[in-house]
C-alpha positions in Angstrom: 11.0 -8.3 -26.2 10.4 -6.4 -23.1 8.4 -7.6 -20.0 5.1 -5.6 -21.2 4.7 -7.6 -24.0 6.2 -11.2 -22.8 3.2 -11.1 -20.2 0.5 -11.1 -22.6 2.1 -14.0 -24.4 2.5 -15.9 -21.0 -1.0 -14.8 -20.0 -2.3 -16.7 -23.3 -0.5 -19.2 -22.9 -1.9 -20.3 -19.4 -5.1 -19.0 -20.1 -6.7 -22.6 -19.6 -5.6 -22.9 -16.2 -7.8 -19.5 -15.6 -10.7 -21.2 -15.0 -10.1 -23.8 -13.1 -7.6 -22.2 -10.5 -7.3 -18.5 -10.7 -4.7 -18.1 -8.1 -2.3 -20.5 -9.6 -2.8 -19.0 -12.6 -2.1 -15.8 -11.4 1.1 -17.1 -9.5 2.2 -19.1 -13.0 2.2 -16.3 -15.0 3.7 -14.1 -12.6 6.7 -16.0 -11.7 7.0 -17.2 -15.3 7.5 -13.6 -16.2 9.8 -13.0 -13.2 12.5 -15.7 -14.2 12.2 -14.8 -17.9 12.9 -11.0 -17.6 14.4 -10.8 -14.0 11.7 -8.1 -13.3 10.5 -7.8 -9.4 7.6 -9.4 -7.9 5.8 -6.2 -7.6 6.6 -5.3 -11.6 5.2 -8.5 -12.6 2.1 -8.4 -10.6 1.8 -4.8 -12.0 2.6 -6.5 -15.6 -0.2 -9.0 -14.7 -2.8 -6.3 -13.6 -2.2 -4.5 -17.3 -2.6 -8.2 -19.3 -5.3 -8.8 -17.1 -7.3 -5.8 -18.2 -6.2 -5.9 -21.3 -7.8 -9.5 -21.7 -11.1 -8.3 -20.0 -11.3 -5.5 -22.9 -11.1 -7.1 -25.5 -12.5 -10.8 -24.8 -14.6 -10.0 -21.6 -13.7 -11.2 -17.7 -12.7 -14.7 -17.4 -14.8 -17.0 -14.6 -12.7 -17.4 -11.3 -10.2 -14.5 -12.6 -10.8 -11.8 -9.7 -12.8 -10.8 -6.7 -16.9 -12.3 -7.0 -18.8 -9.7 -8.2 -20.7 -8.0 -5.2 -25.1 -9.1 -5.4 -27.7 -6.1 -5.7 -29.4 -5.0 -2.6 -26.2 -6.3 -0.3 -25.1 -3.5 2.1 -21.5 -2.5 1.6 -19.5 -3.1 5.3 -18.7 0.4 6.4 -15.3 2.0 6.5 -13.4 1.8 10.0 -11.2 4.5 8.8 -13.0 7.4 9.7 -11.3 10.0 11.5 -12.1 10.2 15.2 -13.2 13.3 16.6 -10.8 15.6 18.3 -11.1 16.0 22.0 -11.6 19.3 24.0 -8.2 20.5 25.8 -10.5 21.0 29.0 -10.8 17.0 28.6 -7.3 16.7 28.2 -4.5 15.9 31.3 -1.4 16.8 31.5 1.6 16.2 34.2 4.4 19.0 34.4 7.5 19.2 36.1 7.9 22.5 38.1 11.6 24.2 37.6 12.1 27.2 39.9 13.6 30.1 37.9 13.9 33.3 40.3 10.6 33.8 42.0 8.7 32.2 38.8 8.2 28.6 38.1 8.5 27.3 34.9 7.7 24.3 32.9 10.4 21.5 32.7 9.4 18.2 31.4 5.6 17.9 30.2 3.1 15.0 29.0 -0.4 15.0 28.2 -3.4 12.4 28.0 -6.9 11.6 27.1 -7.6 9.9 30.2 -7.3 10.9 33.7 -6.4 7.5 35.1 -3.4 7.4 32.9 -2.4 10.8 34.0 -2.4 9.7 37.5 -0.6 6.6 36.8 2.3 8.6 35.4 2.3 11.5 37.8 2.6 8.8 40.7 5.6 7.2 38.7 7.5 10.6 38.6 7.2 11.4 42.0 8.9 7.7 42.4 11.2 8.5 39.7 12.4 12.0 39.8 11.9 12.5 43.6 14.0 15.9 43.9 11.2 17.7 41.2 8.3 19.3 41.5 5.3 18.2 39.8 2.0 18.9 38.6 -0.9 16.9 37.3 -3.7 19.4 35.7 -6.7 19.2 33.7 -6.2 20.9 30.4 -3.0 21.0 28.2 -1.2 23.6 30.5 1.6 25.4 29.4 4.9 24.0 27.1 8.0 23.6 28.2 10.0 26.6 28.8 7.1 28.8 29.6 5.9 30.6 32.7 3.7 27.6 34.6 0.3 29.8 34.6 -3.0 27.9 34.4 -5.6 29.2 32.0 -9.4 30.3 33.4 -10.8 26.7 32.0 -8.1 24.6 33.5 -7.6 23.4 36.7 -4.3 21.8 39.3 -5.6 18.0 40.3 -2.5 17.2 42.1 0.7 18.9 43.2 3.9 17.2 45.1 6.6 19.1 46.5 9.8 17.7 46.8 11.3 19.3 50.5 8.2 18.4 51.9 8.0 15.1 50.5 4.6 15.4 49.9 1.7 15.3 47.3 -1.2 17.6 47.8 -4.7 16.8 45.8 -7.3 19.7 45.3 -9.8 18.1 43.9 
């Protein structure tokens, strides 16, 4: 007998307990079926569902079998799922290390942010960190790594530290 059929069986069997305590009953015949077949957790619950709806179809839903049924004229909560809307680059920070290549400069390491303040926070560590670079905090996504380090028309330098000065310059 395989595992489909077995459930139904245990399912009648225990049917009794149903209404009285439908999550025991639920956990009865599922790990009955479990230590009878050797199936998995997850089959049996799956095995469960099928009895389950099998029952309702041909005898109707059992009383404390299942979530309560929902009343007319209650509001359904609404999803948090939605997706968020995207924000503008021009919104968007980014910090950039400056590598000198020939008379160009061009961009080493890069991050970007939503928020300025975080920006700031991790321009300030860099400059602690990686002293001997140049960097650049910007408004706007900037360039990618490897490229020439040219600003587009909507974005704009915020901060700037150069490394044999030893000092940070702010524009804004």
């Amino acid at each position: 007998m395989n595992a489909r059929d077995r459930v139904i069986e245990i399912y009648a069997e225990h049917i009794a307990l149903a209404s009285t305590d439908g999550r025991l009953f639920r956990k009865t015949v599922r790990e009955q079926l479990m230590a009878e077949t050797g199936c998995s957790e997850s089959a049996a619950s799956t095995y469960y569902n099928h009895a389950k709806k099998d029952h309702e179809a041909t005898s109707g839903p059992i009383a404390g079998l299942g979530r309560a049924p929902v009343p007319a004229g209650v509001r359904k909560a609404k999803s948090k799922a939605k997706p968020a809307e995207l924000q503008p680059d021009n919104e968007c920070f980014a910090v950039i290390e400056l590598v000198p290549e020939g008379n160009d400069l061009h961009v080493g390491r890069c991050q970007t942010f939503l928020h300025q303040g975080d920006a700031s926070e991790t321009f300030d560590s860099k400059v602690v960190n990686w002293p001997n670079s140049s960097w650049v905090m910007i408004q706007g996504l900037g360039p990618n790594h490897g490229e020439s380090f040219k600003l587009d028309t909507d974005e704009k330098e915020i901060k700037r530290y150069i490394p044999t000065l030893n000092l940070t310059v702010s524009t804004t």
